[in-house]
C-alpha positions, 0 to 999 in steps of 0.5 A, spaced: 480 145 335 480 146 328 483 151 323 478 156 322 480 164 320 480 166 326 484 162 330 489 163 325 489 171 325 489 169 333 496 166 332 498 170 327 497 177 332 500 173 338 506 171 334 507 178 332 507 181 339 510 175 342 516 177 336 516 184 338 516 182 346 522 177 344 527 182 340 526 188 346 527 184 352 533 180 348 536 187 346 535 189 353 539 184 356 544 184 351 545 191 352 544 192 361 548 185 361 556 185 357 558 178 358 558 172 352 553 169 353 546 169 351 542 172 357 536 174 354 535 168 350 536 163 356 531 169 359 525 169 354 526 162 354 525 161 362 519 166 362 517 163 357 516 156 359 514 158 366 508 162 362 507 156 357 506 152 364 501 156 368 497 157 362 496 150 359 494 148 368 490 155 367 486 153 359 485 146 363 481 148 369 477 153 366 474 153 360 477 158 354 475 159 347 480 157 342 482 162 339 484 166 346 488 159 347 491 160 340 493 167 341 497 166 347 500 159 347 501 158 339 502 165 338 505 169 343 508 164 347 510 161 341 514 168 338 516 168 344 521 162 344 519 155 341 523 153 347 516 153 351 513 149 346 518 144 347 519 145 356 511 143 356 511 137 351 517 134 355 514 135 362 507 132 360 511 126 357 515 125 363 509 124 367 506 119 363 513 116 360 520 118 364 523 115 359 520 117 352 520 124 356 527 123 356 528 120 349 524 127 347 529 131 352 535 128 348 533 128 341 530 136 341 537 138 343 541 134 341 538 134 333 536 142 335 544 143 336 547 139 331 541 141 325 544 149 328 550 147 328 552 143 321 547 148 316 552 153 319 558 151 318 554 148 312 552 155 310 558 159 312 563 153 308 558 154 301 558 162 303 566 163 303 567 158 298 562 162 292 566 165 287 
């Protein structure tokens, strides 16, 4: 596949209905479900990795043009959680090396967490320390 203007805007507009999808069904959930703990997050990114699956075995099986792929996967999907991007990559690695599959696992949430983690108290340090 290559990057042809239309598989950019394919992704772009995909991307911009996948935001829009993430932040109402996350205000959603945050609003019907008054608890500490991100429901709609770990939601869109469940929703989103069991879509992300169903049309990578569906984009494999029948031929699809690219930019439609573009549209849903990268762009949508993509929007929608990063998480999905990562699920897939994970599983399809897991099949053919358990063990990189697992070194993936490891290294994406570990540094995902700790790179969150330390750019904001980083931030938050630099921020309230400014005068």
């Amino acid at each position: 596949m290559t990057l042809s203007p239309q598989i950019i805007l394919a992704v772009g507009a995909g991307g911009f209905f996948g935001a829009i999808t993430r932040v109402y069904i996350v205000n959603f959930f945050n609003k019907t479900l008054a608890f500490n703990f991100p429901f709609g997050v770990l939601f869109v990114n469940i929703v989103g990795s069991f879509l992300i699956g169903m049309f990578f075995a569906i984009f494999s099986y029948y031929t699809v043009n690219d930019s439609l792929k573009s549209f849903i996967n990268t762009g949508f999907l993509g929007a929608l959680t990063t998480y999905s991007a990562f699920a897939i990559e994970s599983f399809l690695l897991l099949e053919t090396s358990f063990l990189l599959g697992l070194y993936n696992m490891f290294f994406n949430l570990l540094g995902s967490v700790l790179a969150a983690g330390f750019t904001y108290k980083f931030f938050y340090f630099i921020l309230n320390n400014i005068k």
